[in-house]
LOSE-553045 format. One line per 8 residues: their letters; for each residue x, y, z of N, C-alpha, C, CB. Coordinates in nm, 4 decimals, padded with zeros to 6 digits. Glycine has a CB too. Example, Ala and Ser with C-alpha at 12.3 -4.5 7.8 and 13.67 -1.06 7.14 Angstrom:
2
AS) 01.3190:-00.5690:00.7800:01.2300:-00.4500:00.7800:01.3200:-00.3300:00.7800:01.1308:-00.4473:00.9046; 01.2850:-00.2250:00.7080:01.3670:-00.1060:00.7140:01.2900:00.0030:00.7870:01.4084:-00.0598:00.5725
END
This chain:
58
XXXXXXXX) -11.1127:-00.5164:-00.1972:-11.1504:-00.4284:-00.0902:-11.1289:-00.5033:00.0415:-11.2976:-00.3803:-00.1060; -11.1076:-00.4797:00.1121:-11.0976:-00.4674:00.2441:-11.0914:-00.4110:00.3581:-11.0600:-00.4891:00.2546; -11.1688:-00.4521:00.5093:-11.2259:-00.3069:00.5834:-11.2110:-00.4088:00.7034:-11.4119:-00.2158:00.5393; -11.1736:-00.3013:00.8000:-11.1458:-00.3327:00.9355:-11.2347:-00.2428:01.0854:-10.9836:-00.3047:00.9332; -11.2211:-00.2476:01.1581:-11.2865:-00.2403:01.2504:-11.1772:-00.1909:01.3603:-11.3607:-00.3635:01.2669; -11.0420:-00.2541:01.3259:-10.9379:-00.2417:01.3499:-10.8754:-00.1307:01.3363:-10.8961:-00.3116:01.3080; -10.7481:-00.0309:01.3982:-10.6924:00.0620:01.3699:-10.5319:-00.0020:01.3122:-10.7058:00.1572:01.4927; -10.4861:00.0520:01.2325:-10.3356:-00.0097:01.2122:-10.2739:00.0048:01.3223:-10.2456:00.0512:01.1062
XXXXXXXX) -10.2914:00.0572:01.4095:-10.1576:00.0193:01.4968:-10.1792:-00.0804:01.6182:-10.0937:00.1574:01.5634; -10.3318:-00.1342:01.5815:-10.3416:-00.2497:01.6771:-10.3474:-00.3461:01.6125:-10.4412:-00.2563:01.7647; -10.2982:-00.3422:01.4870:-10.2977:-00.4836:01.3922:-10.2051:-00.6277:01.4722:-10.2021:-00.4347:01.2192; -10.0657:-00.5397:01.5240:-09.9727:-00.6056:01.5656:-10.0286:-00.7095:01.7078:-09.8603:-00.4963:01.5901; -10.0893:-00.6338:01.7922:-10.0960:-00.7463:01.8895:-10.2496:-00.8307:01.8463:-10.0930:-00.6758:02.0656; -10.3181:-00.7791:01.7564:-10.4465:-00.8420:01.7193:-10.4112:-00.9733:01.6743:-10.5267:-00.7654:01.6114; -10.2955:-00.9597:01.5910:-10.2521:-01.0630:01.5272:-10.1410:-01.1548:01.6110:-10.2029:-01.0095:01.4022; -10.0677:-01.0608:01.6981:-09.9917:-01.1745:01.8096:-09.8406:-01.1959:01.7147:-10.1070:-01.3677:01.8337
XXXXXXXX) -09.8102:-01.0842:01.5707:-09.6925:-01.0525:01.5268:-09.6877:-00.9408:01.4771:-09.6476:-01.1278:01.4530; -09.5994:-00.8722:01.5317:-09.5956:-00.6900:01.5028:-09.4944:-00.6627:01.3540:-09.4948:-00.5874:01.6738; -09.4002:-00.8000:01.3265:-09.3330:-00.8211:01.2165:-09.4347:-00.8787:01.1176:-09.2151:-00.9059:01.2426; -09.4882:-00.9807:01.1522:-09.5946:-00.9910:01.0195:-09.7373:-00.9240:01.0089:-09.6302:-01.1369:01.0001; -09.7662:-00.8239:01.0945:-09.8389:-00.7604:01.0791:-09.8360:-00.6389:00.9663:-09.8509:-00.7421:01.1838; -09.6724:-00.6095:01.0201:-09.6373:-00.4859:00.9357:-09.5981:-00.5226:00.7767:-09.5060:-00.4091:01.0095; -09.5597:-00.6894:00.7838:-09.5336:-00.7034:00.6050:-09.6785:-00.7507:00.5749:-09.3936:-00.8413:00.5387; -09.7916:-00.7353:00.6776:-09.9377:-00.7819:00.5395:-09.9655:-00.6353:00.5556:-10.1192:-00.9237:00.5846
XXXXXXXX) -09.9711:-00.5414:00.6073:-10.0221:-00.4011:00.5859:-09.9384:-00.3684:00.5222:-10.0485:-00.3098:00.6862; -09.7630:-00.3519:00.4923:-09.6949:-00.3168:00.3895:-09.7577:-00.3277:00.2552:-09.5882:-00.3818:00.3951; -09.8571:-00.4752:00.2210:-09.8503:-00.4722:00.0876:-10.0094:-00.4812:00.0891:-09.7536:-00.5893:00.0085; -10.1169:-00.4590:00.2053:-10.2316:-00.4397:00.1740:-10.2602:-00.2681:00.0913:-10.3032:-00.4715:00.3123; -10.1480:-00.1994:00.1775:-10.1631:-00.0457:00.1575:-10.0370:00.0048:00.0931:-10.1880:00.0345:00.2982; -09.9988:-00.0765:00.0200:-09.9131:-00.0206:-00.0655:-10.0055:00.0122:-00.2514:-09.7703:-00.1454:-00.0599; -09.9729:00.1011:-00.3080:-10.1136:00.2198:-00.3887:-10.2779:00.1570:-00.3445:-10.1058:00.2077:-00.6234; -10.2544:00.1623:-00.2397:-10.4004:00.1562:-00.1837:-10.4528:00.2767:-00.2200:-10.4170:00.1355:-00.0280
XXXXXXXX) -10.5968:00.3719:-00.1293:-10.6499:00.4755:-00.0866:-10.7230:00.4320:00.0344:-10.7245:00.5387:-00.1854; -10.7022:00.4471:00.1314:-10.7650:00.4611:00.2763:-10.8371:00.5720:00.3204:-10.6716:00.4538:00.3694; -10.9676:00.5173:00.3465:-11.0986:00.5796:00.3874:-11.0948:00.5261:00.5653:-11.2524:00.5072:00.2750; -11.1260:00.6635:00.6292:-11.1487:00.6438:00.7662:-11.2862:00.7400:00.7928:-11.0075:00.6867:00.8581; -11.3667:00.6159:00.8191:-11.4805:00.6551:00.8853:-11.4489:00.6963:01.0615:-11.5865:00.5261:00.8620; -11.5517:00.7966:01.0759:-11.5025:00.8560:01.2469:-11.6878:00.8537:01.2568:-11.3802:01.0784:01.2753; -11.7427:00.8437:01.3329:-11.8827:00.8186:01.4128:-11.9366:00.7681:01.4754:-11.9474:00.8056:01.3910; -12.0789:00.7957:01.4743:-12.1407:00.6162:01.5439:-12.1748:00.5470:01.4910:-12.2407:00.5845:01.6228
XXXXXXXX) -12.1834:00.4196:01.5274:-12.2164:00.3118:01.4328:-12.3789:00.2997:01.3826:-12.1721:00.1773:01.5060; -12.3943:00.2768:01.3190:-12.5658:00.2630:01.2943:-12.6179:00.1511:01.3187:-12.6169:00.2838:01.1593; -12.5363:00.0382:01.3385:-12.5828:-00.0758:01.3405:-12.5963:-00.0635:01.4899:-12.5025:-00.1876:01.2731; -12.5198:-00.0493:01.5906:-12.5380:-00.0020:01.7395:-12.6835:00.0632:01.7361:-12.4121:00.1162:01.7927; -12.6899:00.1932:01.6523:-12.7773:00.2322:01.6292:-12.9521:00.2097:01.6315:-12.7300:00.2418:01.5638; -12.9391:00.1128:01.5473:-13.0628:00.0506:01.4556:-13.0895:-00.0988:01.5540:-13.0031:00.0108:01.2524; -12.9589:-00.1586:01.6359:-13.0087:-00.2297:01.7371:-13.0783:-00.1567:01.8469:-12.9108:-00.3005:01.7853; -13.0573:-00.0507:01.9086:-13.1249:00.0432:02.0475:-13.2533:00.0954:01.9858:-13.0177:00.1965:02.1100
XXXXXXXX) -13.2685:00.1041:01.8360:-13.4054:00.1288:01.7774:-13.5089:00.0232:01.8252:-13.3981:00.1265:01.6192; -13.4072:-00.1179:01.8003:-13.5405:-00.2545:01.8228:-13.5711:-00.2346:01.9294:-13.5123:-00.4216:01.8177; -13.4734:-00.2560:01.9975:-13.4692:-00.2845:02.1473:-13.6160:-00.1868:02.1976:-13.2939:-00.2242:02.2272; -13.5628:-00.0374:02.1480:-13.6450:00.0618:02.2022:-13.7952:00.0159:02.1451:-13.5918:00.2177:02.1550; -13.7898:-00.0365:02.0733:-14.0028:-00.1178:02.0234:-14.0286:-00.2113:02.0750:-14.0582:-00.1851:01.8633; -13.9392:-00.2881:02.0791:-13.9638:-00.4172:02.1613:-13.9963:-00.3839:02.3179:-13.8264:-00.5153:02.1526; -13.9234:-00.2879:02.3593:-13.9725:-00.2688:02.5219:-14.0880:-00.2110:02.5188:-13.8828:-00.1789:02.6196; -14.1162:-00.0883:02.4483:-14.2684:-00.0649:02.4079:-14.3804:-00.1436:02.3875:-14.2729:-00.0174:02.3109
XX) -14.3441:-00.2388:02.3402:-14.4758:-00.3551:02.2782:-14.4971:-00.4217:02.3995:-14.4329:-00.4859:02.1408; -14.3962:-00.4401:02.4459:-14.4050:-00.5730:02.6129:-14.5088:-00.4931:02.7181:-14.1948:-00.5961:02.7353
END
């Protein structure tokens, strides 16, 4: 498994080679299945939760 944060088409300058970017995604997603999450993050989330108690308690 493997999961990114990343979109494929910013692999290339993430990595600083748009040629070897495209031969490690060639064979990461070759008979792969790719899942794309679209939302908000929860962890963003569940940090503005603390935050939001912690300013409460002070």
């Amino acid at each position: 498994m493997v999961t990114s944060n990343r979109v494929v088409q910013d692999w290339g300058a993430y990595l600083g080679d748009n040629t070897m970017s495209s031969t490690i995604l060639d064979r990461l997603m070759h008979h792969c299945h790719s899942l794309e999450f679209d939302g908000r993050s929860y962890r963003l989330k569940e940090a503005a939760e603390t935050l939001a108690r912690k300013s409460k308690a002070s």
